[in-house]
N, C-alpha and C positions, 0 to 999 in steps of 0.2 A: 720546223713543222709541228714538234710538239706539243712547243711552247704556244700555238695556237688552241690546242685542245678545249684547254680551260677553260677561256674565251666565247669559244662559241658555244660549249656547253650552256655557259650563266645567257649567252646571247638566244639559246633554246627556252629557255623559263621552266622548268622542267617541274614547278611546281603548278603551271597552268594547265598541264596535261591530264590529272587526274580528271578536273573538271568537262573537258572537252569531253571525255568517252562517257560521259554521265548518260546522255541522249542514246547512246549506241547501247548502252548498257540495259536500259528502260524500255528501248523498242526491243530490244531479243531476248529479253525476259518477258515482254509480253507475247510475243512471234511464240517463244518455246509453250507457255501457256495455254498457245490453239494447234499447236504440234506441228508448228514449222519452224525447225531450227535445221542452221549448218554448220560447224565448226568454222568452215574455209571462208564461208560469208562473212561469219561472225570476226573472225580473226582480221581481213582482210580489210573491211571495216574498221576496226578498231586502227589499224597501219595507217588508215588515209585520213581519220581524223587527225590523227596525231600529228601527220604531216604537213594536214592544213594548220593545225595553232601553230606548228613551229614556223609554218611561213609568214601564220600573219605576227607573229613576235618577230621576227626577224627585220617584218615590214615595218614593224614599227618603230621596230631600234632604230633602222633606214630611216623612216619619215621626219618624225621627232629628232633625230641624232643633225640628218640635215636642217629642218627649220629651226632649230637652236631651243626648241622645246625642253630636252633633257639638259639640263644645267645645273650648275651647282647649290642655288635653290631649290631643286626639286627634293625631295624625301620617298626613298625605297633602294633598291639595289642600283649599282652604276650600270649603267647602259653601254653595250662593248663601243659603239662607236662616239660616245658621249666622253671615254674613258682613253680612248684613241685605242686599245686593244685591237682592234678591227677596222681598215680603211674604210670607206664610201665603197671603193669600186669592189671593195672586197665583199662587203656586205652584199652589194649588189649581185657578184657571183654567186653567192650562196643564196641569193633569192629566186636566182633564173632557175639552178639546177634542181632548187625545191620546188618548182614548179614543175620541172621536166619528172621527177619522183610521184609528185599527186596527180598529175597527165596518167602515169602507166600503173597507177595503183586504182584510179578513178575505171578507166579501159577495165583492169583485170576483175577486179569487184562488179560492174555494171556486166561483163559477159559471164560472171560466174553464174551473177544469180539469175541474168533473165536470157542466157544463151541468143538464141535467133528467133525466138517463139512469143517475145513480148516486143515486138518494136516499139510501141508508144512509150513503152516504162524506159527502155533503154533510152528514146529519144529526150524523154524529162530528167533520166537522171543526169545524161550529158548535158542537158543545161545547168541542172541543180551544181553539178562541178565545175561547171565555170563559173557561174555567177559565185559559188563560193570562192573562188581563186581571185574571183575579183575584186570581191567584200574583205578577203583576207590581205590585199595589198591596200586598197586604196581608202583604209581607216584613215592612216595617215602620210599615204604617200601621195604627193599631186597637188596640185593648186586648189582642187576641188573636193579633199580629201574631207570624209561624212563624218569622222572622229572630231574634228574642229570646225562642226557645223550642229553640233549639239544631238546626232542620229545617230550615233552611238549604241544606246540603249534599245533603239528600235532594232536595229539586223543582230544584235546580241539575243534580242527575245526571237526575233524569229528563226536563227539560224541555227545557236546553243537548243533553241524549246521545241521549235516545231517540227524543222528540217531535221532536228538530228535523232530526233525521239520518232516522228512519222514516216521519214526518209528512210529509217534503220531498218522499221515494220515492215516497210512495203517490200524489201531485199528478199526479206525471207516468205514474206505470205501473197505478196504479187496485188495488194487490193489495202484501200485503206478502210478501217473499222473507228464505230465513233468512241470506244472506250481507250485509245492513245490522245482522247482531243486532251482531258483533264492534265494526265502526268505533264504531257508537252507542255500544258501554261506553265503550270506549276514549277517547271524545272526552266524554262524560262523566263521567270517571273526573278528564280534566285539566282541566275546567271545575269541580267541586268542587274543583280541587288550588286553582285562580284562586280561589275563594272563598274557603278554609282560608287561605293565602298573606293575603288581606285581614284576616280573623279573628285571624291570627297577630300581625300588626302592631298592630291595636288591643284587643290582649285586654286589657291595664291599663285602659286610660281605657273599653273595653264593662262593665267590670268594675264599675268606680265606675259607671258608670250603667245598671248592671242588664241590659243585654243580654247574656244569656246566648247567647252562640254555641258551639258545638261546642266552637271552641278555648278557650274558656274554662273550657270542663265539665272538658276534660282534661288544663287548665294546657300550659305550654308545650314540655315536654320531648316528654307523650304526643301533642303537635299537631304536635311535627314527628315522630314516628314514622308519626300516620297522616298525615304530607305524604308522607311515602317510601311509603308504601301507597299512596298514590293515583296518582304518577309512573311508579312502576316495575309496578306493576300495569296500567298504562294502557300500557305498552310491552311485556309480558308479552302483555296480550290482543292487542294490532294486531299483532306481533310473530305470531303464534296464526294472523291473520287472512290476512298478506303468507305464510306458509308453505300454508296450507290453498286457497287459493284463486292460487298461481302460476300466471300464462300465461306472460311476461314479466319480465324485470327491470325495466320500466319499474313494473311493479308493488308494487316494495319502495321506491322510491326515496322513501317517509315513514321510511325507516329512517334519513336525514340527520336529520332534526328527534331523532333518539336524542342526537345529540353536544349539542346544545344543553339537551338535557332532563338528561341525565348532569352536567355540567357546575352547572346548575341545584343540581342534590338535593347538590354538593358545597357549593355556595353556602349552602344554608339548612342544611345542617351545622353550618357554621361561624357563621351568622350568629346576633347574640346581640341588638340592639337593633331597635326600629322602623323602623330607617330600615333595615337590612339587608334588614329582609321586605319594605318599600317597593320599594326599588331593583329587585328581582325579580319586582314584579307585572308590572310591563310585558315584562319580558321571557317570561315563563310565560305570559300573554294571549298576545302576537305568536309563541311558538315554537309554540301552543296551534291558531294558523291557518294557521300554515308548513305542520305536521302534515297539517292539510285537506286544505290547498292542492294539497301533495304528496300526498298520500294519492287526492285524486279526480282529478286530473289524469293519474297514472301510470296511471288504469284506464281511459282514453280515449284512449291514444296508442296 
């Protein structure tokens, strides 16, 4: 049993998690700013994010582990079921019962914050939970699967930027406000970059095995042009957002997360092999939550 542990730990990605709560982090810093905050919301949330990337990491170990995607051409960590650590039907079991967890975590959170007195909010968030349970499996599990169909990038930007940054607000304030539009692009503009960055690195070995990702579509010169489109545009808009909406300086202080992000877009300039674009995921995820960090933090002090 123990000897399992390990396994499903690295099969959790546990370094993709910080990124996920970025959105959650951005909507209840902004919710606390117009003096609707709840700890139990807040917390409660943050549990169901977490629960949806580890399902859809785990889907994707599934998806990829079965179409023969994760192989020994690819470049990053080994995949549990790519590594045989983890059976198919195993994986699978840990895929059903993460979904039975984000079921009773999605319930507890949608009746915390809108009880019996918001039906229509309750009725969208139950949607907004499925469809993310749905998005979260079928990247790349399924004949039909929207990861190796180059759409990728798109329910990344919507689901990382807008559902998670707008979806967070509405928990605690009941009503959407047009000053959450800007952070949302912005935070999904560098949540697609996290993906493109990923894409980038394995477009050889996606290639040999038929997943078609974005960066594949546009080979790799046009994948890192639109990397620079999605970094510098995503500091273009927050940038847009720290000017239009000034109380304070405490207010810009996501304009730090620029030097890292700058710095960044020289990197994948220059970088010319897998392990270049490797080396940089991590840091584009962690500069990706600095950004948050700083972003929602400055607008409550």
């Amino acid at each position: 049993m123990f000897k399992k542990i390990k396994p499903w730990i690295s099969a959790f990605r546990l370094r993709t998690l910080p990124l996920s709560v970025s959105g959650i982090i951005i909507g209840a810093c902004l919710a606390a700013h117009n003096g609707a905050f709840n700890i139990f919301i807040f917390v409660t949330a943050i549990l169901l994010t977490i629960s949806l990337q580890i399902l859809s990491n785990l889907a994707n170990d599934y998806g990829d582990g079965v179409k023969g995607t994760d192989n020994e051409n690819r470049v990053g960590p080994e995949r549990a079921i790519q590594s045989g650590a983890i059976s198919e039907d195993e994986m699978m079991l840990g895929i059903k019962n993460n979904i039975l967890i984000v079921v009773a975590l999605a319930v507890a959170l949608i009746y915390m914050s809108f009880g019996v007195s918001h039906l229509l909010l309750s009725l969208l968030f139950f949607l907004l939970a499925g469809l993310s349970i749905y998005a979260a499996i079928t990247y790349t599990v399924g004949d039909s699967a929207y990861g190796y169909r180059g759409l990728g990038d798109v329910f990344v930007f919507i689901f990382f930027g807008l559902v998670s940054v707008g979806g967070s607000y509405i928990l605690f304030v009941k009503q959407i406000d047009h000053h959450i539009f800007l952070p949302a692009i912005s935070l999904g503009l560098l949540s697609a970059g996290v993906l493109n960055l990923n894409n980038m690195r394995d477009i050889e070995s996606d290639k040999v095995s038929n997943k078609i990702t974005l960066a594949v579509k546009l080979g790799k010169s046009k994948a890192k042009r639109y990397h620079f489109f999605l970094i510098i545009s995503a500091i273009i808009v927050s940038m847009l957002f720290g000017i239009l909406y000034f109380s304070s300086f405490y207010n810009v202080l996501f304009f730090i997360a620029y030097i890292p992000l700058g710095i960044h877009i020289f990197k994948i300039k220059n970088a010319k092999s897998p392990n270049d674009f490797d080396s940089q995921l991590k840091v584009l995820a962690l500069t990706t939550f600095l950004f948050s960090l700083l972003l929602g933090i400055g607008y409550i002090l």
